[in-house]
C-alpha positions as CSV (number, residue, x, y, z in Angstrom):
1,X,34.8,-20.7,59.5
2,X,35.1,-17.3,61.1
3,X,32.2,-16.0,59.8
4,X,29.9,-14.2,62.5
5,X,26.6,-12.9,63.0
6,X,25.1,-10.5,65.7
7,X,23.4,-11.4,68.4
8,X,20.7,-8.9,69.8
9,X,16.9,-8.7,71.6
10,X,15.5,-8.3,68.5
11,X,16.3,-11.9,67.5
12,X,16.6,-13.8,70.9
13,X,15.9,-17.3,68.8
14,X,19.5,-16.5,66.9
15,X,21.3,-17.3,70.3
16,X,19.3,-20.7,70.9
17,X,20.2,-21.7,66.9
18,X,24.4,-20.6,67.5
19,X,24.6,-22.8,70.7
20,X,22.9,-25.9,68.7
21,X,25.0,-25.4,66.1
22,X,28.8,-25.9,68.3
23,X,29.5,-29.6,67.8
24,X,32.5,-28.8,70.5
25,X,31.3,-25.5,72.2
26,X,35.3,-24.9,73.9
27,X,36.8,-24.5,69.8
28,X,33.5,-23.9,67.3
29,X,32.2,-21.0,68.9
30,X,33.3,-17.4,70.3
31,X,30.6,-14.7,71.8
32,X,32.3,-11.2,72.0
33,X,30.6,-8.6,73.8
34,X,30.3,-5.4,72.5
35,X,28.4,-1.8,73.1
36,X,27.7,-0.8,69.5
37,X,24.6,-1.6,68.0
38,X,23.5,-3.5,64.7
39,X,24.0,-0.2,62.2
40,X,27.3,0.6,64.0
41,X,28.6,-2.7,63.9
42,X,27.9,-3.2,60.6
43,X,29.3,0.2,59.4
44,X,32.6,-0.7,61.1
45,X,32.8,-4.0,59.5
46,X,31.9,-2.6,55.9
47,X,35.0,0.1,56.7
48,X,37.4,-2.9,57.6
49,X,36.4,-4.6,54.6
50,X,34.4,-7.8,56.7
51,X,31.0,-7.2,56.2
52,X,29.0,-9.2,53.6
53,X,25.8,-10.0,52.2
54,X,25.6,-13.4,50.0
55,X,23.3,-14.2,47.4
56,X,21.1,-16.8,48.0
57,X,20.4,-19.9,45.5
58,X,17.7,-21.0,43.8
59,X,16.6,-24.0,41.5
60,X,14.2,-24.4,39.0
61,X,11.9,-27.5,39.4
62,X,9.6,-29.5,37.2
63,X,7.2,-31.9,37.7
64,X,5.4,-33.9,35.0
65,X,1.5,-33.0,33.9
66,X,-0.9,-35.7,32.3
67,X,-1.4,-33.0,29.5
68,X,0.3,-29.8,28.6
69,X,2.8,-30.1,31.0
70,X,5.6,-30.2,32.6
71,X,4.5,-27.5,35.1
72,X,7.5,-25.3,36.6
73,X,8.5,-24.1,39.9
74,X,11.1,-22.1,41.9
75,X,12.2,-23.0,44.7
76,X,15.0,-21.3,47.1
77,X,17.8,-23.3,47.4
78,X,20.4,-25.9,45.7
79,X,17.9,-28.7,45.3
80,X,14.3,-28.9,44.9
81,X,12.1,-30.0,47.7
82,X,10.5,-33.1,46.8
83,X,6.7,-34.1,46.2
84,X,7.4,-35.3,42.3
85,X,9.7,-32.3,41.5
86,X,13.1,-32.2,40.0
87,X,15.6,-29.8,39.0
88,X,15.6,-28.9,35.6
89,X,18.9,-29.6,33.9
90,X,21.4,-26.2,34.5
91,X,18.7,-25.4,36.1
92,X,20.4,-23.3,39.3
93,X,21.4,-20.0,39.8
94,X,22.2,-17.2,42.4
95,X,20.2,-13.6,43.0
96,X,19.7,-11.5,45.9
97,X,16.9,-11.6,48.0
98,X,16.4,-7.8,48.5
99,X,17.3,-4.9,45.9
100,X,20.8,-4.0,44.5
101,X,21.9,-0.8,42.0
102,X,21.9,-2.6,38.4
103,X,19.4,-5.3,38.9
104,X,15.7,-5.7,38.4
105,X,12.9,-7.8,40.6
106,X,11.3,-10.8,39.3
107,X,8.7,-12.5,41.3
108,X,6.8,-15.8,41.4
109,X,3.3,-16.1,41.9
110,X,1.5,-19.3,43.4
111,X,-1.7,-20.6,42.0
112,X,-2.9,-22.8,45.4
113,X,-5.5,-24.5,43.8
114,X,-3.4,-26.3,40.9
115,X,0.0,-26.3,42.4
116,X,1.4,-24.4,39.1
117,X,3.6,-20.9,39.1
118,X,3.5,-17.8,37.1
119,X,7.2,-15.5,36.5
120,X,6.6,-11.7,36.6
121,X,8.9,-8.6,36.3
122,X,8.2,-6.5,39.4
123,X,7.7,-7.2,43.2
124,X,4.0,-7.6,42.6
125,X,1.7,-10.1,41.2
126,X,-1.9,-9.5,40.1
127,X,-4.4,-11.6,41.6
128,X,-5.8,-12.5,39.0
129,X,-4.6,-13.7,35.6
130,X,-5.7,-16.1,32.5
131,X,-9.0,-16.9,34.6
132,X,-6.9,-17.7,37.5
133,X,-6.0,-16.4,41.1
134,X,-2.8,-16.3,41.8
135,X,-0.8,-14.5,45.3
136,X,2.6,-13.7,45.7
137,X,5.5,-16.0,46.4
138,X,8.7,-13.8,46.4
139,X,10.7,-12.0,44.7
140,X,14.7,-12.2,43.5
141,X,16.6,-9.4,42.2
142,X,19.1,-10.7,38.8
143,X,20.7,-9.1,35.7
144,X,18.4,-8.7,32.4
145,X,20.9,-10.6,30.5
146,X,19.9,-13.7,28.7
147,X,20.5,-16.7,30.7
148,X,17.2,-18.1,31.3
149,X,14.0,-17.6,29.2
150,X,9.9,-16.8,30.8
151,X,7.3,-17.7,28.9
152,X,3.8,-17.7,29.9
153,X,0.7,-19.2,28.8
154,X,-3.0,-18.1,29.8
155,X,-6.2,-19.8,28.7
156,X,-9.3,-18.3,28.9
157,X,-11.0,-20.7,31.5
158,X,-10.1,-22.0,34.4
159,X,-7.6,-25.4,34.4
160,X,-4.5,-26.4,35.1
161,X,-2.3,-25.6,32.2
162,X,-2.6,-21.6,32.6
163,X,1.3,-21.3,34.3
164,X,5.0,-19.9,33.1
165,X,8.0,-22.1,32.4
166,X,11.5,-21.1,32.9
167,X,14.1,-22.7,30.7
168,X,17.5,-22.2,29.9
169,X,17.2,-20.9,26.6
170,X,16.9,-17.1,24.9
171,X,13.0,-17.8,24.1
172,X,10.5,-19.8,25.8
173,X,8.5,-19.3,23.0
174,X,6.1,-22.2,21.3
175,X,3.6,-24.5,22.6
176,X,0.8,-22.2,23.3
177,X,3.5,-20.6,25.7
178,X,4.2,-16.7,24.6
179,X,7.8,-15.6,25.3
180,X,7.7,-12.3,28.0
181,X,11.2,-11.7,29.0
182,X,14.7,-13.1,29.7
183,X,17.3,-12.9,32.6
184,X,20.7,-14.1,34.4
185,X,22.1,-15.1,37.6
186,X,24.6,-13.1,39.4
187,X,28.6,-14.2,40.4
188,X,29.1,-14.7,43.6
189,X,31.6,-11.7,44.2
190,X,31.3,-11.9,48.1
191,X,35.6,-12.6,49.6
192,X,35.4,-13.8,53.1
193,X,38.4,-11.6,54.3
194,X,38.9,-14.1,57.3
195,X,39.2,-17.5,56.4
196,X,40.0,-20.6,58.2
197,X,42.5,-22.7,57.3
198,X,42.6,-26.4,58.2
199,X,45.5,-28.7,58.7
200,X,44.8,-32.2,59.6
201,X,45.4,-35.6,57.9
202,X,43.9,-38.1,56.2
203,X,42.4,-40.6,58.6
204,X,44.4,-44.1,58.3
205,X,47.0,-42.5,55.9
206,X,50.2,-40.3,56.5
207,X,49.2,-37.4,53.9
208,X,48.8,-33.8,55.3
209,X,45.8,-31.8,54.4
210,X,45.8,-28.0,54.5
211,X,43.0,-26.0,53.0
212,X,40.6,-23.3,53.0
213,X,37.2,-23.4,54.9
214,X,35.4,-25.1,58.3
215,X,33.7,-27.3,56.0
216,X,36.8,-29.1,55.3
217,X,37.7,-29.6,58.9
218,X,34.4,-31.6,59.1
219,X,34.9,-34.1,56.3
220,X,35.0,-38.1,57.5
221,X,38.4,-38.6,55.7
222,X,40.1,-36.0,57.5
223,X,41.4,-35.9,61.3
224,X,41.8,-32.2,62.0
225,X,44.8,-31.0,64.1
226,X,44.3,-27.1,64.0
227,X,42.1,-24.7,63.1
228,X,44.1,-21.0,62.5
229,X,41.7,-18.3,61.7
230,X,43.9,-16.3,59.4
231,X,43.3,-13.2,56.7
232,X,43.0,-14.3,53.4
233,X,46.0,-13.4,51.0
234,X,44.7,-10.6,49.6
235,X,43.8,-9.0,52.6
236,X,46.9,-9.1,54.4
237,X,47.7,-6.1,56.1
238,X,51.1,-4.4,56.0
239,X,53.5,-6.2,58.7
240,X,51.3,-9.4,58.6
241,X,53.3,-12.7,58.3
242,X,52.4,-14.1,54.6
243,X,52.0,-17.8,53.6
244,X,51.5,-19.8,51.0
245,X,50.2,-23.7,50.6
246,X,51.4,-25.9,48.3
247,X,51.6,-30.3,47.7
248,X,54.4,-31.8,48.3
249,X,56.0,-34.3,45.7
250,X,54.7,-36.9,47.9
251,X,50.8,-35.6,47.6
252,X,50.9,-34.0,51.4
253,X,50.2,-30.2,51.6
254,X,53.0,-27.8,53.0
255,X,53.2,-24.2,54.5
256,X,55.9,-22.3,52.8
257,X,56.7,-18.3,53.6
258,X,54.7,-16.3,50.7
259,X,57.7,-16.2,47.2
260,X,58.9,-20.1,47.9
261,X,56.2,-22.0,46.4
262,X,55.8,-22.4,43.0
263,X,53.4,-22.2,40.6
264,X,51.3,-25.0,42.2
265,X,50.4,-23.1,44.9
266,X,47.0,-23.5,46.3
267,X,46.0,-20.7,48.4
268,X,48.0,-18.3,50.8
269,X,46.7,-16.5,53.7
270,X,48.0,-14.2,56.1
271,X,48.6,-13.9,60.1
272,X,48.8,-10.8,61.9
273,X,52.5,-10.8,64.4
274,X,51.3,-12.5,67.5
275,X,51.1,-9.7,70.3
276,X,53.2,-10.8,73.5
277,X,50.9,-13.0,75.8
278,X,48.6,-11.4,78.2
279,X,47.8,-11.7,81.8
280,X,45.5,-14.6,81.0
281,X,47.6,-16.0,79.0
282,X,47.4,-19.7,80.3
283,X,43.0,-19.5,80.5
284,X,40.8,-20.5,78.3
285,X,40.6,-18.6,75.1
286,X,44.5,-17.3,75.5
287,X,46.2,-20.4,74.2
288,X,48.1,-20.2,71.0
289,X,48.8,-23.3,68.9
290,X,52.1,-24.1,67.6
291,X,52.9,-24.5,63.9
292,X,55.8,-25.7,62.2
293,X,56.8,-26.9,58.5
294,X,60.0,-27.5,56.6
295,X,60.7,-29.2,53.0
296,X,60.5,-33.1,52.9
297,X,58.9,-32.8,56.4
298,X,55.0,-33.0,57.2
299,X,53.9,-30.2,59.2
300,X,53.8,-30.2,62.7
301,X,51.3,-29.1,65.3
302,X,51.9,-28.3,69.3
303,X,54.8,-29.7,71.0
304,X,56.6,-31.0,67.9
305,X,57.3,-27.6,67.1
306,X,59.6,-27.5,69.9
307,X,62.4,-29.5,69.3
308,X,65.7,-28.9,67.2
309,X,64.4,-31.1,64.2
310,X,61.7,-28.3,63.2
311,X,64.0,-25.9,62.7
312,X,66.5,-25.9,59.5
313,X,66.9,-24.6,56.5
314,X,63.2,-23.4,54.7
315,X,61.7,-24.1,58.5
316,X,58.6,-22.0,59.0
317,X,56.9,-21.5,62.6
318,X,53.9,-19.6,63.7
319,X,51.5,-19.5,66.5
320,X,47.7,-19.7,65.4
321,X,46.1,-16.9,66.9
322,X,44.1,-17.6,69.9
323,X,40.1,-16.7,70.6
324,X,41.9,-13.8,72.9
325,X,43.5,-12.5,69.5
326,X,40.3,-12.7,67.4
327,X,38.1,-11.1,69.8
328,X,40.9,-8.5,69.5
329,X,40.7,-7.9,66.2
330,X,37.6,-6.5,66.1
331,X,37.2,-3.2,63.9
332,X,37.3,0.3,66.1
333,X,34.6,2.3,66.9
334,X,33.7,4.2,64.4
335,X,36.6,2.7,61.8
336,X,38.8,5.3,62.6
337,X,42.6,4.5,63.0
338,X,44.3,2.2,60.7
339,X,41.9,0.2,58.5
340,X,43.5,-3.5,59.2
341,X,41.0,-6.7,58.3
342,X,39.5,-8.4,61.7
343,X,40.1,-12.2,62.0
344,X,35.9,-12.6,61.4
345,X,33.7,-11.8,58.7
346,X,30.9,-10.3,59.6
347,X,27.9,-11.9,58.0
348,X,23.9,-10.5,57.0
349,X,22.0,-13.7,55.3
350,X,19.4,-12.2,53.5
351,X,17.0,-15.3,53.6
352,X,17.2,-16.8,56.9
353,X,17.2,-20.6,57.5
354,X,17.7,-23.4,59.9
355,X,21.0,-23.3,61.1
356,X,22.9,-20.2,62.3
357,X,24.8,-20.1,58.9
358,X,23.2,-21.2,55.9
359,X,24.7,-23.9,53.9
360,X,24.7,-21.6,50.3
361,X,26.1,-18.8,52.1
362,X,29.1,-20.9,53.3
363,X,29.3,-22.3,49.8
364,X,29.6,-19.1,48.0
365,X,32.0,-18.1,50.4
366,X,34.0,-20.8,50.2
367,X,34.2,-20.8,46.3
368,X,34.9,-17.3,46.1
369,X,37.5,-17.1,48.8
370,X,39.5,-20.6,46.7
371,X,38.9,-18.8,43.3
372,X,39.4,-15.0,44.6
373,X,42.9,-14.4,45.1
374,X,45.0,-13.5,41.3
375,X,47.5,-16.4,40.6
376,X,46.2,-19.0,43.4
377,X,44.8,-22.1,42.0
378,X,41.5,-24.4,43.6
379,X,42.2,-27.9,44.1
């Protein structure tokens, strides 16, 4: 995916969760070494253009009520979390976890004793409310647009059906429920500048696959042959080999030089002229795969590449960059010099989970690196 994190003493558990995560530690994972701390490394990568922060996802959740219900619930993430609750229909959206110019907090508030929720402006909650107590849950940070409705409902003594509802609607008004304010998710507007791009086929078929994204690379009806980290199109620096992919009349994908495909083009990405071959060349890390294409042919990895029948008229050859080249790219102290995209995206989750990458942060990634790029399409 070549998407990173760093790796420091103040989060020794982070290195435990990166190697659990390698399914085949030799090609899913690269460690680069490197003197500058978090702040530097972060200001470098925000200079180059390959440093992000996702939002994170959230889903609002019901749960039926004997009486006056249902009862409401927030919960981060693309699905809700069980126990009798389900997402209310449309009822996901996206917000940052910490504060950004131009939009405003909103927290939740827990009442432990009946399990319900209240929805607050602020980062605060009072402790108590409609003969309740309630303590803080979190806080996410949207626009004040309509999207999604609050209302609130209190009763004077002490029961089960004092709570909020959220609903996607411009009032919540009605029902005993008093409508207190309204508010809308934010676009993912987060480009992964590196991408991977996958080329593999379909397992028991002849069709070539090429797309965007590690995720794709890991589907049971692909076989992957390569994985190329490459620039995204629109980050292509100046003397970078450009390409473009686009399906073939017989429904494989093809890798075409940037100007020859036509208006079915899915995505195009960029390659930075391989630098000659070092020292190491033949070690781990140093080896550079082989890619070739040409119309009417389906694209060839490794050795193929090497005989007379991949070249011809519309031929196109490349060498993926190696682990060697990536670890190369990295930004330059201090950004100075030429400001050229690294071949990893540096990322900072703001809510932190299980895994080393979370799995909303490599969605909204992936969707906005497919739908980013003017005049590429998403298939």
């Amino acid at each position: 995916r070549n998407l990173a994190k760093i790796l420091s003493d103040g989060d020794p558990r982070l290195l435990v969760v990166f190697y659990r995560s390698l399914h085949n530690p030799q090609t899913d994972g690269l460690i680069i070494a490197d003197a500058r701390g978090r702040d530097a490394l972060q200001a470098d990568f925000t200079k180059a253009g390959a440093f992000v922060t996702p939002s994170t996802e959230y889903s609002v959740c019901t749960s039926p009520l004997k009486r006056e219900g249902p009862k409401y619930s927030l919960h981060q993430g693309p699905v809700c979390t069980g126990g009798g609750w389900e997402r209310l229909d449309q009822g996901y959206f996206r917000a940052y976890a910490k504060p950004r110019q131009g939009l405003h907090a909103y927290s939740w508030c827990d009442n432990e004793k009946f399990w319900v929720q209240r929805f607050v402006k602020g980062d605060k909650c009072d402790g108590k409310w409609g003969a309740q107590k309630w303590v803080f849950g979190g806080t996410f940070y949207a626009s004040k647009s309509k999207g999604y409705c609050v209302g609130s409902r209190a009763s004077a003594t002490e029961g089960g059906s004092t709570f909020s509802r959220l609903l996607v609607k411009d009032d919540c008004g009605g029902e005993g429920f008093e409508h207190a304010f309204n508010f809308a998710g934010v676009a993912e507007t987060h480009i992964a500048a590196a991408v991977t791009v996958c080329i593999g086929h379909e397992k028991g078929g002849p069709k070539m696959r090429i797309s965007l994204g590690g995720e794709s690379c890991e589907s049971e009806e692909l076989q992957p042959l390569v994985r190329i980290p490459a620039r995204a199109g629109a980050s292509a620096a100046s003397g970078d080999h450009r390409f473009c992919v686009e399906p073939e009349s017989d429904g494989s994908d093809t890798i075409k030089e940037e100007g020859q495909c036509g208006g079915e083009r899915k995505f195009t990405f960029a390659l930075p002229k391989a630098a000659p071959a070092s020292a190491g060349a033949g070690g781990p890390g140093h080896q550079r795969t082989r890619v070739c294409a040409k119309p009417g042919a389906r694209v060839g990895v490794g050795d193929i590449c090497a005989s007379s029948a991949a070249g011809g008229a519309g031929a196109v050859t490349f060498e993926a960059p190696s682990a060697a080249d990536v670890a190369a790219s990295m930004p330059p102290v201090g950004g100075g010099g030429t400001a050229v995209v690294p071949l990893i995206t540096l990322v900072d989750e703001e809510v932190p989970c299980f895994g080393f990458l979370c799995p909303s942060t490599i969605r909204a990634l992936a969707t906005a690196s497919w739908g980013g790029s003017a005049g590429e399409k998403k298939k």
